[in-house]
mmCIF file as Biopython writes it, N, C-alpha, C and O atoms, coordinates in Angstrom:
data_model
#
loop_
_atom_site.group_PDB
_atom_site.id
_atom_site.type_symbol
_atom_site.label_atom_id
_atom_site.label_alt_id
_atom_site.label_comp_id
_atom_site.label_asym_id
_atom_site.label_entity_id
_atom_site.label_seq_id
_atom_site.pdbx_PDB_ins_code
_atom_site.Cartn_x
_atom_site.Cartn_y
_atom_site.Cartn_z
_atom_site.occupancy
_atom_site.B_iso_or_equiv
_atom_site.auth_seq_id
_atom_site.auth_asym_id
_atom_site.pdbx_PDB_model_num
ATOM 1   N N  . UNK A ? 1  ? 14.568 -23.194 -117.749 1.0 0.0 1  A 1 
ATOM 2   C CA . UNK A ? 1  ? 14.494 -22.961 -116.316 1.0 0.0 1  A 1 
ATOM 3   C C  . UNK A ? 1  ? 13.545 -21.809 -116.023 1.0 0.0 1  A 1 
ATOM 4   O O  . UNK A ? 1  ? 13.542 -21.081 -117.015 1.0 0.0 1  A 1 
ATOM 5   N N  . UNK A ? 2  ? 12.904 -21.436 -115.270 1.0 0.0 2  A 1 
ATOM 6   C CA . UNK A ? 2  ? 12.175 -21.020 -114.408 1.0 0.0 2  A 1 
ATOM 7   C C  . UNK A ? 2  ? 12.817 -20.143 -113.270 1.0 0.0 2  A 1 
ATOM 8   O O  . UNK A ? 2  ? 13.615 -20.507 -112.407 1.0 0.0 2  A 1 
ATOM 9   N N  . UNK A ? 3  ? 12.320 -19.009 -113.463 1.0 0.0 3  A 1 
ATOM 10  C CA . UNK A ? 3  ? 12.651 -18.356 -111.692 1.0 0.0 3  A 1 
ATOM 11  C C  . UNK A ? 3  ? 11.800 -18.496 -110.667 1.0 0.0 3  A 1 
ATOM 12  O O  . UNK A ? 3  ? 10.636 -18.117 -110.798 1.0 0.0 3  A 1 
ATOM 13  N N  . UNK A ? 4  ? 12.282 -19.102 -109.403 1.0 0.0 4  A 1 
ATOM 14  C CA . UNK A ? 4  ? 11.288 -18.591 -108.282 1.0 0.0 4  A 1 
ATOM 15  C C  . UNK A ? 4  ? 11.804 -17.694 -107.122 1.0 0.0 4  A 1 
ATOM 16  O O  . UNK A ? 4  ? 11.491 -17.747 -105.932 1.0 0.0 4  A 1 
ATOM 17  N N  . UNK A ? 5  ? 12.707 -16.822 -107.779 1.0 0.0 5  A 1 
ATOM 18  C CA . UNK A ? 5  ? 12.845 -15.691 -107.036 1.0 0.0 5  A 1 
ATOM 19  C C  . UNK A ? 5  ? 12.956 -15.545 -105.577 1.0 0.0 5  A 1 
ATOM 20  O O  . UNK A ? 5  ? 12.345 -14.988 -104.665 1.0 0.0 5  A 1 
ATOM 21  N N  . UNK A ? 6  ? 14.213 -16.438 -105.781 1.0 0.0 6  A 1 
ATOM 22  C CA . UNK A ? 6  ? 15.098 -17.077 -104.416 1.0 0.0 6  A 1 
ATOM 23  C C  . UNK A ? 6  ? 16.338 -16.104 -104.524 1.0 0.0 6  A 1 
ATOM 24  O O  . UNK A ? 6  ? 17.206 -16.096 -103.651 1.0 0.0 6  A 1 
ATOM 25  N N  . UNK A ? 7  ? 16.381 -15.300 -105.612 1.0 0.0 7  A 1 
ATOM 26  C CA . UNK A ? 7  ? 17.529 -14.248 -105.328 1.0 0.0 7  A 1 
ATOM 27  C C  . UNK A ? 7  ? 18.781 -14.772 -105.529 1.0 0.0 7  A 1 
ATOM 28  O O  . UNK A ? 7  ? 19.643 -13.978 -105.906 1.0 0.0 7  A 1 
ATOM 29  N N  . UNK A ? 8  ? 19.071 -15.871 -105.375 1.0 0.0 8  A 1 
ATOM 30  C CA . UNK A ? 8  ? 20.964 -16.582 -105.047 1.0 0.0 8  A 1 
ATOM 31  C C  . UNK A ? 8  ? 21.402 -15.851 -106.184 1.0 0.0 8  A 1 
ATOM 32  O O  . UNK A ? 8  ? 22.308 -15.068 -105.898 1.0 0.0 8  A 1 
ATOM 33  N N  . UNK A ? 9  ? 20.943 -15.841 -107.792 1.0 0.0 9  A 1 
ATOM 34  C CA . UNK A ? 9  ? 21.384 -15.229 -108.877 1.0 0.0 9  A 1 
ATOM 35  C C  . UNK A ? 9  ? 21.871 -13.795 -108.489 1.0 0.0 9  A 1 
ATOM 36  O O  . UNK A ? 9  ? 23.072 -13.535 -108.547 1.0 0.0 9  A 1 
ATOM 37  N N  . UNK A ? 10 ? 21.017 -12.926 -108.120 1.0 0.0 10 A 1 
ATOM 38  C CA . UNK A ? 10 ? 21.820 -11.410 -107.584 1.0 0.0 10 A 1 
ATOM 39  C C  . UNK A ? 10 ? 23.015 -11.497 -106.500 1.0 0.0 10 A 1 
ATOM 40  O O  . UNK A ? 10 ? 24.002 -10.789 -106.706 1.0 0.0 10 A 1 
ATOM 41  N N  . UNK A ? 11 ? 22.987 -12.210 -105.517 1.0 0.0 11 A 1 
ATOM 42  C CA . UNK A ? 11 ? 23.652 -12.417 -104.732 1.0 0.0 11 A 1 
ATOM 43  C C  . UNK A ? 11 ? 24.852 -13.124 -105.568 1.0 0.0 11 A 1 
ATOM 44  O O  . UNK A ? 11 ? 25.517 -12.150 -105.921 1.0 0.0 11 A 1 
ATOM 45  N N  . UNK A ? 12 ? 25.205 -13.760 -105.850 1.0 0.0 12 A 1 
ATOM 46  C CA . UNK A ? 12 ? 26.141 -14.457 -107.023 1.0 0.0 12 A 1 
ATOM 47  C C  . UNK A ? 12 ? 26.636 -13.821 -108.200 1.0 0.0 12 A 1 
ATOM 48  O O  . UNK A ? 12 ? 27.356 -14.432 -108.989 1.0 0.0 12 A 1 
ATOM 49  N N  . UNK A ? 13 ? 26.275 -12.564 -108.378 1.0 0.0 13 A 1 
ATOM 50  C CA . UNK A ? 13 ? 26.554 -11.811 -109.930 1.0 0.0 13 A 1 
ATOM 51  C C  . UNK A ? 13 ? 27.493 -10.956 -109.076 1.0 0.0 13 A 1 
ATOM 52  O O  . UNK A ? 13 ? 27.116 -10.130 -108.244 1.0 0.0 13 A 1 
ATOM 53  N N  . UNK A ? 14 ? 28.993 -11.308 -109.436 1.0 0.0 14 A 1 
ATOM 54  C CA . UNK A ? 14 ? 29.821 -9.990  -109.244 1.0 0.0 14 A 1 
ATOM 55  C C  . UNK A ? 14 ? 29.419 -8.861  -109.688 1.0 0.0 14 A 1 
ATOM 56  O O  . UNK A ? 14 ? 29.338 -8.035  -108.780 1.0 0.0 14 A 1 
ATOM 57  N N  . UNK A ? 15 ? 29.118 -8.448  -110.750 1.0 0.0 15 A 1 
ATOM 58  C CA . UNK A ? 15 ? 29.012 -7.037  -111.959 1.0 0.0 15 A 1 
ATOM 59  C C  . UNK A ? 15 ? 27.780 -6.462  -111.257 1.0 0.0 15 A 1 
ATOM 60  O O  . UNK A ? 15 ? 27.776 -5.241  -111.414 1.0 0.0 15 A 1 
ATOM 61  N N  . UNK A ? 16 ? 26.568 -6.954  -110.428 1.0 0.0 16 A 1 
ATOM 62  C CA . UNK A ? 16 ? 25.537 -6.251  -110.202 1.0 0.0 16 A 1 
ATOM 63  C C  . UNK A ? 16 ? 24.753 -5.992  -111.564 1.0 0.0 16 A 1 
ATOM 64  O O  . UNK A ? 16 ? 24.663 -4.885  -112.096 1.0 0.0 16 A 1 
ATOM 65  N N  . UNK A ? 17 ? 24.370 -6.806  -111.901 1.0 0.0 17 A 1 
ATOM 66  C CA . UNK A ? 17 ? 24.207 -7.032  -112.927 1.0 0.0 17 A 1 
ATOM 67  C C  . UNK A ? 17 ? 22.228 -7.444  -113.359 1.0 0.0 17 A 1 
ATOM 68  O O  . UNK A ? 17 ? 21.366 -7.299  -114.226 1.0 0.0 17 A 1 
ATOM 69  N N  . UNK A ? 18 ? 22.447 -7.924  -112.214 1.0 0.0 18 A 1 
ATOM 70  C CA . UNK A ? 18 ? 21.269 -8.899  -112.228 1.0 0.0 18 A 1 
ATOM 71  C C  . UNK A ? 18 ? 20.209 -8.175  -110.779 1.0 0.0 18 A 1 
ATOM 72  O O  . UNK A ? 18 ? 20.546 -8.146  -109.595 1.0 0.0 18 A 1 
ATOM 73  N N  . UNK A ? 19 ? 19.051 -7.717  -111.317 1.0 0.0 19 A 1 
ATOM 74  C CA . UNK A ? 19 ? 18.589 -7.145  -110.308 1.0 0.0 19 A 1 
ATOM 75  C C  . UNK A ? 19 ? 17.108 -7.979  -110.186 1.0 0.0 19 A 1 
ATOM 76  O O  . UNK A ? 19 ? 16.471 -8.532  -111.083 1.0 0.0 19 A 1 
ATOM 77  N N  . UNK A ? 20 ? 16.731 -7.828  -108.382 1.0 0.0 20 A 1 
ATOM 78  C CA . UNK A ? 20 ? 15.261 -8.381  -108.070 1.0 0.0 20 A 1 
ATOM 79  C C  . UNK A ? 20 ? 14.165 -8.047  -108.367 1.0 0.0 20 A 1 
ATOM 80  O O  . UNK A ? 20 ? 13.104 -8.664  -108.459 1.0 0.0 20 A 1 
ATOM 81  N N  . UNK A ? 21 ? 14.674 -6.216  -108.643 1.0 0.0 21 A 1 
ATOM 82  C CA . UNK A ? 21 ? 13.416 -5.161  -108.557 1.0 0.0 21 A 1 
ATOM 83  C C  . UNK A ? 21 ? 13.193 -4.924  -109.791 1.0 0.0 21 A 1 
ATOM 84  O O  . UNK A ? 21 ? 13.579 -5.836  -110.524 1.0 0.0 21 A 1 
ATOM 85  N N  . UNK A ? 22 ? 12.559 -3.756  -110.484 1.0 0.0 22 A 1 
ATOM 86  C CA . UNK A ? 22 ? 11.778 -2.921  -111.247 1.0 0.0 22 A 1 
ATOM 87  C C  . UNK A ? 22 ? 12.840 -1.919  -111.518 1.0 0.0 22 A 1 
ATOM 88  O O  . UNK A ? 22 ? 13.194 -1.723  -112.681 1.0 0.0 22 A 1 
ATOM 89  N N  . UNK A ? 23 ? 13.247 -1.424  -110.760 1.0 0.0 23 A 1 
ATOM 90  C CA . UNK A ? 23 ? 13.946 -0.008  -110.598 1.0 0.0 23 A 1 
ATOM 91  C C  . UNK A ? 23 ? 12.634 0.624   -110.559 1.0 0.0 23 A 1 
ATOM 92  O O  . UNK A ? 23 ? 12.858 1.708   -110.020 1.0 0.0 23 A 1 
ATOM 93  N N  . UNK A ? 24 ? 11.675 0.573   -110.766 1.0 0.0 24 A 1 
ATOM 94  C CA . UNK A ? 24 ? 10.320 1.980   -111.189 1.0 0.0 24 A 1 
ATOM 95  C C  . UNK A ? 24 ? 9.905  2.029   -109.738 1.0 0.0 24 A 1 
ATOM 96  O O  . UNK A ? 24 ? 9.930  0.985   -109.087 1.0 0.0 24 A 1 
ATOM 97  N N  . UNK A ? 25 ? 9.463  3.348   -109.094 1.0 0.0 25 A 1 
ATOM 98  C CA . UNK A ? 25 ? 9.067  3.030   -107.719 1.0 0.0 25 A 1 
ATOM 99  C C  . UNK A ? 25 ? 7.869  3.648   -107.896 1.0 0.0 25 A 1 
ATOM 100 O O  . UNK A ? 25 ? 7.743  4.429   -108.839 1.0 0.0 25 A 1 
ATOM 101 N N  . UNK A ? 26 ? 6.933  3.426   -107.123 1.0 0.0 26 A 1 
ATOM 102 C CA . UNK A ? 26 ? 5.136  4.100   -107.403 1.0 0.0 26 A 1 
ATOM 103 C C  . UNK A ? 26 ? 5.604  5.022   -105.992 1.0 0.0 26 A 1 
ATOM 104 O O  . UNK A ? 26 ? 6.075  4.472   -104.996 1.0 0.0 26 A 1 
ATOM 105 N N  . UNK A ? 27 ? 5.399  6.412   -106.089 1.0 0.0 27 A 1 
ATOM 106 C CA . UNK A ? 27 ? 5.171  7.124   -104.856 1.0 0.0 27 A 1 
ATOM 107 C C  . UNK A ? 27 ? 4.001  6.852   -104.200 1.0 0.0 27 A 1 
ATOM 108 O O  . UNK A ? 27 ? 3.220  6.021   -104.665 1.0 0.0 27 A 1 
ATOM 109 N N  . UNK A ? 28 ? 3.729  7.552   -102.984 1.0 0.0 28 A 1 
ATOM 110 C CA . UNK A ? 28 ? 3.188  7.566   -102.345 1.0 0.0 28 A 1 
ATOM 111 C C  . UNK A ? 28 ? 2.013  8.549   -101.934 1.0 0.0 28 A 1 
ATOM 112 O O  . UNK A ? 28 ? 0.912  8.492   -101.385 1.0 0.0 28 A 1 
ATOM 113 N N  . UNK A ? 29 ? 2.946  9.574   -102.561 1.0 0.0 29 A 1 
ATOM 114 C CA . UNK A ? 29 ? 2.215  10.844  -102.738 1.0 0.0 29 A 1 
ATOM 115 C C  . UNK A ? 29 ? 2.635  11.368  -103.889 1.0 0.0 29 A 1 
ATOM 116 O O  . UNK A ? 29 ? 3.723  10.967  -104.302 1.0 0.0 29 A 1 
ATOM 117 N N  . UNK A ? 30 ? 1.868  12.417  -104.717 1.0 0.0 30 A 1 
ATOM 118 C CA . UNK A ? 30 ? 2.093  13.108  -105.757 1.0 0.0 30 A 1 
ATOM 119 C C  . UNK A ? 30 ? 2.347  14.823  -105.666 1.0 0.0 30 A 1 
ATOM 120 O O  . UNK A ? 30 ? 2.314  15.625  -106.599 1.0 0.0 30 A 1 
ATOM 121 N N  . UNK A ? 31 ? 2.594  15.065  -104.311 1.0 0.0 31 A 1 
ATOM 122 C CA . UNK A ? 31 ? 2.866  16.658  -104.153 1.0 0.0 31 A 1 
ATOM 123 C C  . UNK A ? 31 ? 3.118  16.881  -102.872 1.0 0.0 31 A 1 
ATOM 124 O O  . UNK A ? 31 ? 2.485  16.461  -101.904 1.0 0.0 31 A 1 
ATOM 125 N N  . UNK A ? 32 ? 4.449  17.831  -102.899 1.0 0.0 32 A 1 
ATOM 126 C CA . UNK A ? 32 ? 5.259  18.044  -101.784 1.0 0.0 32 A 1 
ATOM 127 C C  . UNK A ? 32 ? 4.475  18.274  -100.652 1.0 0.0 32 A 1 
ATOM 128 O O  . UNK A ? 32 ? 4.954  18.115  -99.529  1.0 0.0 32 A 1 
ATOM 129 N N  . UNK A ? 33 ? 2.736  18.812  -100.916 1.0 0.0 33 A 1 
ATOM 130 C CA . UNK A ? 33 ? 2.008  19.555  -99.841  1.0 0.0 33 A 1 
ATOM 131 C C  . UNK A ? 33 ? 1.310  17.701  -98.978  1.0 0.0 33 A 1 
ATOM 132 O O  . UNK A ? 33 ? 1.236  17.482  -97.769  1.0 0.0 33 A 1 
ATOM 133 N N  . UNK A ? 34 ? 1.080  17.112  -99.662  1.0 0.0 34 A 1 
ATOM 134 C CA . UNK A ? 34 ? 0.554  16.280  -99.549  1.0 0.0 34 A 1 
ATOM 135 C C  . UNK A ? 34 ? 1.675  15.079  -98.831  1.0 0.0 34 A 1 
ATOM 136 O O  . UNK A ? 34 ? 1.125  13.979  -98.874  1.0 0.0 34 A 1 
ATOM 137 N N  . UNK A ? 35 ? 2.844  15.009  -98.300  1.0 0.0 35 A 1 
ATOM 138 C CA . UNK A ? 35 ? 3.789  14.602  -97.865  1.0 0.0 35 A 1 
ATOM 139 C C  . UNK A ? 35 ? 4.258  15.048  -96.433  1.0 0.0 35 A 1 
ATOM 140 O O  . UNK A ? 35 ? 5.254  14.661  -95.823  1.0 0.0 35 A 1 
ATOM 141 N N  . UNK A ? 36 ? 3.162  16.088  -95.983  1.0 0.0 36 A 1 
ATOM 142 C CA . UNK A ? 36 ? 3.458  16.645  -94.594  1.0 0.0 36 A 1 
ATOM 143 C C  . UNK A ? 36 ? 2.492  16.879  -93.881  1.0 0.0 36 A 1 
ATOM 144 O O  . UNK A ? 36 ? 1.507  17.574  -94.127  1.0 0.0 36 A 1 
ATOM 145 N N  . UNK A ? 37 ? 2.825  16.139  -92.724  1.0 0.0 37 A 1 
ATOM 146 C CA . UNK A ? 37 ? 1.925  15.052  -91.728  1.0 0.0 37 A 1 
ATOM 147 C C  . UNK A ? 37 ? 1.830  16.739  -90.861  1.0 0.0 37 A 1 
ATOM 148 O O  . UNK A ? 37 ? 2.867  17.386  -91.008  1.0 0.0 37 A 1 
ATOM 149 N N  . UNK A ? 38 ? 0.696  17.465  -89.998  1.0 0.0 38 A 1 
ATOM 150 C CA . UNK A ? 38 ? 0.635  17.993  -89.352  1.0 0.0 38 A 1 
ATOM 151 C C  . UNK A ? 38 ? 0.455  17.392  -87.595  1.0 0.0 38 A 1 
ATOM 152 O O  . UNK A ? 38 ? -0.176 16.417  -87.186  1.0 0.0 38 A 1 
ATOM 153 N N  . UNK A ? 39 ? 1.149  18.247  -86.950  1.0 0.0 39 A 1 
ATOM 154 C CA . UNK A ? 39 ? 1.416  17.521  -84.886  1.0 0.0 39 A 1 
ATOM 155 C C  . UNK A ? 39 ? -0.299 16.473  -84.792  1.0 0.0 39 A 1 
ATOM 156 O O  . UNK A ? 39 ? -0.274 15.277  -84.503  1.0 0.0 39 A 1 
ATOM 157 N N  . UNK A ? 40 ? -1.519 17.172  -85.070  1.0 0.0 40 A 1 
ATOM 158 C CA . UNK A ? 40 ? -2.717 16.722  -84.286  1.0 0.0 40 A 1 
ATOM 159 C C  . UNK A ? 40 ? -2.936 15.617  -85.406  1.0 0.0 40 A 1 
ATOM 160 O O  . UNK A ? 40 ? -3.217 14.493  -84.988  1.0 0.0 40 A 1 
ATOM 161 N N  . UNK A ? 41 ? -2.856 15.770  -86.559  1.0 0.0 41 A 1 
ATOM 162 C CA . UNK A ? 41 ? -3.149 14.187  -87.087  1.0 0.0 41 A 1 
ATOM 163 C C  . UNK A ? 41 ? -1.377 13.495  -86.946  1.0 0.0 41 A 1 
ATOM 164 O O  . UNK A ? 41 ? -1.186 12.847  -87.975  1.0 0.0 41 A 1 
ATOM 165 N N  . UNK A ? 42 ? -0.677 13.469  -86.442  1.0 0.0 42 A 1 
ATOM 166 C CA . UNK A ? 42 ? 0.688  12.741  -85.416  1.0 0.0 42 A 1 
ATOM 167 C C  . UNK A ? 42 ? 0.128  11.789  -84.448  1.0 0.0 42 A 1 
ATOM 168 O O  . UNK A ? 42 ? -0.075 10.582  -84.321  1.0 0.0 42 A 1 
ATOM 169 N N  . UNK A ? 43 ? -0.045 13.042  -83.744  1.0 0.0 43 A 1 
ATOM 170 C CA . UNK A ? 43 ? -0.843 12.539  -82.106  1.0 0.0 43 A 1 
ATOM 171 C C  . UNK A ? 43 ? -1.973 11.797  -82.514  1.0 0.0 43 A 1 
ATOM 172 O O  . UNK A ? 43 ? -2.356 10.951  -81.706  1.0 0.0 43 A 1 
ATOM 173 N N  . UNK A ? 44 ? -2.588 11.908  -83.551  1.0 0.0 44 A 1 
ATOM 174 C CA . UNK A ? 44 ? -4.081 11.203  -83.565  1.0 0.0 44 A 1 
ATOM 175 C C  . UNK A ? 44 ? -3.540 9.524   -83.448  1.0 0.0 44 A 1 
ATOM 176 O O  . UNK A ? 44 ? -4.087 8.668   -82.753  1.0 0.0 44 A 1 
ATOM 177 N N  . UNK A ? 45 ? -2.275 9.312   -84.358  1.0 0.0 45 A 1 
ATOM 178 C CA . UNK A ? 45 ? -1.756 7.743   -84.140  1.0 0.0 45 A 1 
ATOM 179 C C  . UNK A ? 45 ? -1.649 7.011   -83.103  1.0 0.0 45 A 1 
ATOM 180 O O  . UNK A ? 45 ? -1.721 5.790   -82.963  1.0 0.0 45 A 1 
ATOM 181 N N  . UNK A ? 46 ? -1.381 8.283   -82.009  1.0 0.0 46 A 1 
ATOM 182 C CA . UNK A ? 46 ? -0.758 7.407   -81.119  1.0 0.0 46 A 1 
ATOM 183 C C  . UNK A ? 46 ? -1.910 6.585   -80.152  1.0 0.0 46 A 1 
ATOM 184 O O  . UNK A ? 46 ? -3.005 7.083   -79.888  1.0 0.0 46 A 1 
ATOM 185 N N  . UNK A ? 47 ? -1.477 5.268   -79.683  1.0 0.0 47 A 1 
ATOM 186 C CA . UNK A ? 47 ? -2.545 4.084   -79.196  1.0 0.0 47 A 1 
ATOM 187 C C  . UNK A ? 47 ? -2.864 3.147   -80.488  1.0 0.0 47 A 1 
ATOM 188 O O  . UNK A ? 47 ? -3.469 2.076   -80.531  1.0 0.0 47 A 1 
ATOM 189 N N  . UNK A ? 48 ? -2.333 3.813   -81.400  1.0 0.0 48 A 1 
ATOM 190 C CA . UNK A ? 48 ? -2.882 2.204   -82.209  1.0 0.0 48 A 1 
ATOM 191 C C  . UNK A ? 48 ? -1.670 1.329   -82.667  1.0 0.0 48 A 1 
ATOM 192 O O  . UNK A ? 48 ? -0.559 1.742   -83.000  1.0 0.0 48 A 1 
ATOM 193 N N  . UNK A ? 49 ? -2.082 0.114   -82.620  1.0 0.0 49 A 1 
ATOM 194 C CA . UNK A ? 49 ? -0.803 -0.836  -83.001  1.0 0.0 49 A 1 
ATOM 195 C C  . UNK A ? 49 ? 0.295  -0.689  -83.364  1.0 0.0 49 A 1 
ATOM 196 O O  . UNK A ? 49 ? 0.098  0.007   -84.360  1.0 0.0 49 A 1 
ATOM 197 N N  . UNK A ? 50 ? 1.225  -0.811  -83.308  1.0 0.0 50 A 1 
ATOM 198 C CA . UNK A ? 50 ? 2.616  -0.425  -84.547  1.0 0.0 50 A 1 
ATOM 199 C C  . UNK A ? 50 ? 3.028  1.122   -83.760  1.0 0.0 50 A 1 
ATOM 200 O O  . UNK A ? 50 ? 4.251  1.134   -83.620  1.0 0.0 50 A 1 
ATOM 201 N N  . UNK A ? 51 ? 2.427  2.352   -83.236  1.0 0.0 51 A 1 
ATOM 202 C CA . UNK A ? 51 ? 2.992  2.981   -82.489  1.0 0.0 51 A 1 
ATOM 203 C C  . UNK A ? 51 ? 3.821  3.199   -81.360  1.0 0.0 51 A 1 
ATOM 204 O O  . UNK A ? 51 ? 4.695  4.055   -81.223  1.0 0.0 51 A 1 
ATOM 205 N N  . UNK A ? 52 ? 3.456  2.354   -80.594  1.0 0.0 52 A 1 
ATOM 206 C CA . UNK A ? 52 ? 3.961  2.298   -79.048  1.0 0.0 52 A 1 
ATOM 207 C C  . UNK A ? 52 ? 5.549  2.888   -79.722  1.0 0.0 52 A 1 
ATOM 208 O O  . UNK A ? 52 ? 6.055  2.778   -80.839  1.0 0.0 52 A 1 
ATOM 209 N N  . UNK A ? 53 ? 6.007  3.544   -78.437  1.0 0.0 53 A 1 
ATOM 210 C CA . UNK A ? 53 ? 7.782  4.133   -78.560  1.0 0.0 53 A 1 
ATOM 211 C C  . UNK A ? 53 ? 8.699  3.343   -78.207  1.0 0.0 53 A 1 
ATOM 212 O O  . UNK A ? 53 ? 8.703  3.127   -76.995  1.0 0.0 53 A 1 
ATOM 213 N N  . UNK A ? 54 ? 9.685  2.689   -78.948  1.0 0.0 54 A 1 
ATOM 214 C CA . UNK A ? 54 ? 10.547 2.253   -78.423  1.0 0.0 54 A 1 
ATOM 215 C C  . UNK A ? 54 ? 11.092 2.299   -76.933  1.0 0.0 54 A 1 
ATOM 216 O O  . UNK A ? 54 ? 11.164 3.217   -76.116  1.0 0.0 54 A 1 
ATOM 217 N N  . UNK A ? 55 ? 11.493 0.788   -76.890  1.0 0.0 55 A 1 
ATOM 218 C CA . UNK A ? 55 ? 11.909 0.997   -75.280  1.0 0.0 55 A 1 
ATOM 219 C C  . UNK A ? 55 ? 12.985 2.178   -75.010  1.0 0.0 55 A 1 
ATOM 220 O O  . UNK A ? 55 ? 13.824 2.576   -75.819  1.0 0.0 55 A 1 
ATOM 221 N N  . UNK A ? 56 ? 12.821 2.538   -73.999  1.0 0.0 56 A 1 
ATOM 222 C CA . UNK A ? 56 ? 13.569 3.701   -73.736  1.0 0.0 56 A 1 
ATOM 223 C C  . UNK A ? 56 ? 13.367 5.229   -73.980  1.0 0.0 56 A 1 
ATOM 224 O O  . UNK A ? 56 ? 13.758 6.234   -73.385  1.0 0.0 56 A 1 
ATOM 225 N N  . UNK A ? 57 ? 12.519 4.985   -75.211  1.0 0.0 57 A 1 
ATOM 226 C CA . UNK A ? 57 ? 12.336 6.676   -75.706  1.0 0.0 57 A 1 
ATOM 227 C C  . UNK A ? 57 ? 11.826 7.554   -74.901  1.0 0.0 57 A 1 
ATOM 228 O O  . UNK A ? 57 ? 11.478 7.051   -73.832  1.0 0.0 57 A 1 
ATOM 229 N N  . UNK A ? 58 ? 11.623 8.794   -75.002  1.0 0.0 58 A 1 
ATOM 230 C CA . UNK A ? 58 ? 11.128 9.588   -74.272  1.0 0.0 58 A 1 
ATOM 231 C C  . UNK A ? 58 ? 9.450  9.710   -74.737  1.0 0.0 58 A 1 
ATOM 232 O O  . UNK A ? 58 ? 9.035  9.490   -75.875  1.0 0.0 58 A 1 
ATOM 233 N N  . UNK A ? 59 ? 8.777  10.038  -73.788  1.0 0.0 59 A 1 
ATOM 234 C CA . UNK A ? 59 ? 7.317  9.801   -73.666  1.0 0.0 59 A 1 
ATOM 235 C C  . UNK A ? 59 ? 7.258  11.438  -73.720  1.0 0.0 59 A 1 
ATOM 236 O O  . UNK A ? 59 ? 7.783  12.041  -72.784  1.0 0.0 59 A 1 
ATOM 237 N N  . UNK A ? 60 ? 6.623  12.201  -74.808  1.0 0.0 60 A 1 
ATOM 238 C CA . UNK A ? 60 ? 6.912  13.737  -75.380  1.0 0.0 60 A 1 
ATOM 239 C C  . UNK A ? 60 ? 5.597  14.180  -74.621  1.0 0.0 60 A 1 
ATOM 240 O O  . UNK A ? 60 ? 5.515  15.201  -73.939  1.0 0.0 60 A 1 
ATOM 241 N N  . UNK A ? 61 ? 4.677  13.354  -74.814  1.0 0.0 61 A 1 
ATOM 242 C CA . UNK A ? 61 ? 3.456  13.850  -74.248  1.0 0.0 61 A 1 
ATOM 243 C C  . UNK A ? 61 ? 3.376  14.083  -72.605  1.0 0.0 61 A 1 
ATOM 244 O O  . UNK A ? 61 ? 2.409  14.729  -72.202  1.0 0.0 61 A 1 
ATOM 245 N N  . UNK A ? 62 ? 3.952  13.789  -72.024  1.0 0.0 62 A 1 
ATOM 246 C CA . UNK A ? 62 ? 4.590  13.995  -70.304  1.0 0.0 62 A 1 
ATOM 247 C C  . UNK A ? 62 ? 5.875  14.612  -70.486  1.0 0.0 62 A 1 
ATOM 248 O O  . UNK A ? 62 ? 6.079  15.197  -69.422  1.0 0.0 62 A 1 
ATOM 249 N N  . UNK A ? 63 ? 6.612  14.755  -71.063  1.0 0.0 63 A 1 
ATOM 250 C CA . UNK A ? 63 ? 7.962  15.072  -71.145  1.0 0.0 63 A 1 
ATOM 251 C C  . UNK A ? 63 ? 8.996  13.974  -70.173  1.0 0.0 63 A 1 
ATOM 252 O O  . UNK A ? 63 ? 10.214 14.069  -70.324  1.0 0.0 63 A 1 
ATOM 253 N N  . UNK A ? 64 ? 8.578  13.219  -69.446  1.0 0.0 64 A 1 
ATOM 254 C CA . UNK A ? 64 ? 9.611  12.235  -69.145  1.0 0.0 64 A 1 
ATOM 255 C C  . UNK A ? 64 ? 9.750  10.835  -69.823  1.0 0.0 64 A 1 
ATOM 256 O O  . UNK A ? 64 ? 9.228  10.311  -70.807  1.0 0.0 64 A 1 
ATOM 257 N N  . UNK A ? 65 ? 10.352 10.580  -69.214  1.0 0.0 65 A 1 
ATOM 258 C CA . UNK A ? 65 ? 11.057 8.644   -70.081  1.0 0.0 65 A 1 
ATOM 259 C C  . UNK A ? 65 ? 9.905  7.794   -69.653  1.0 0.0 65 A 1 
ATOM 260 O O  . UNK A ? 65 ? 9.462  8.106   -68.547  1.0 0.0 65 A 1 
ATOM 261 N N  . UNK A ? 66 ? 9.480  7.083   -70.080  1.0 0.0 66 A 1 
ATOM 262 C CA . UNK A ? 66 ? 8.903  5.991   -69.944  1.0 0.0 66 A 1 
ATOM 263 C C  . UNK A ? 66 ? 8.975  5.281   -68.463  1.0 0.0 66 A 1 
ATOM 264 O O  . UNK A ? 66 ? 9.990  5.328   -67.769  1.0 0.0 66 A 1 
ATOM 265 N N  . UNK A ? 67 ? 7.856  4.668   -68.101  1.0 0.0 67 A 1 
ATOM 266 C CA . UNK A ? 67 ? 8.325  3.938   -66.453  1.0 0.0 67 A 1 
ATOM 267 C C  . UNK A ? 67 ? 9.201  4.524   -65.366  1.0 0.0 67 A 1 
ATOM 268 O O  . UNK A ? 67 ? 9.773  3.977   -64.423  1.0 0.0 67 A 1 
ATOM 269 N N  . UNK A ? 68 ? 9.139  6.012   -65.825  1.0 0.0 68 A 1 
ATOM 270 C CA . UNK A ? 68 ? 9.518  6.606   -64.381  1.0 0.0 68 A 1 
ATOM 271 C C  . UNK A ? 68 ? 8.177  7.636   -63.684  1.0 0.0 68 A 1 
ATOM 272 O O  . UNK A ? 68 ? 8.314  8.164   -62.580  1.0 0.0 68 A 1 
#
């Protein structure tokens, strides 16, 4: 048999036994300095795709809520 990594096997293993992943994770960064985003490259995000604030949130750059 063959896996095609449909998962039912992990999902089905009482013991946890049977895992999807690696366990190994590749970071992202390699140094604590390099992991902290400063406010003006923050703000530089905002307007591009995937940013917009959740409905409701507060709009920081006006200090009020959204659509008022």
């Amino acid at each position: 048999l063959r896996c095609v990594y449909c998962g039912f096997c992990v999902e089905a293993c009482p013991e946890d036994a049977i895992r999807m992943d690696t366990g190994i994770h590749s970071p992202s960064f390699y140094s604590r300095d390099d992991a902290v985003v400063g406010r003006v490259d923050l703000l530089s995000l905002l307007g591009r795709p995937g940013t917009e604030p959740a409905y409701g949130a507060q709009n920081f750059r006006e200090g009020t809520p959204p659509g008022t």
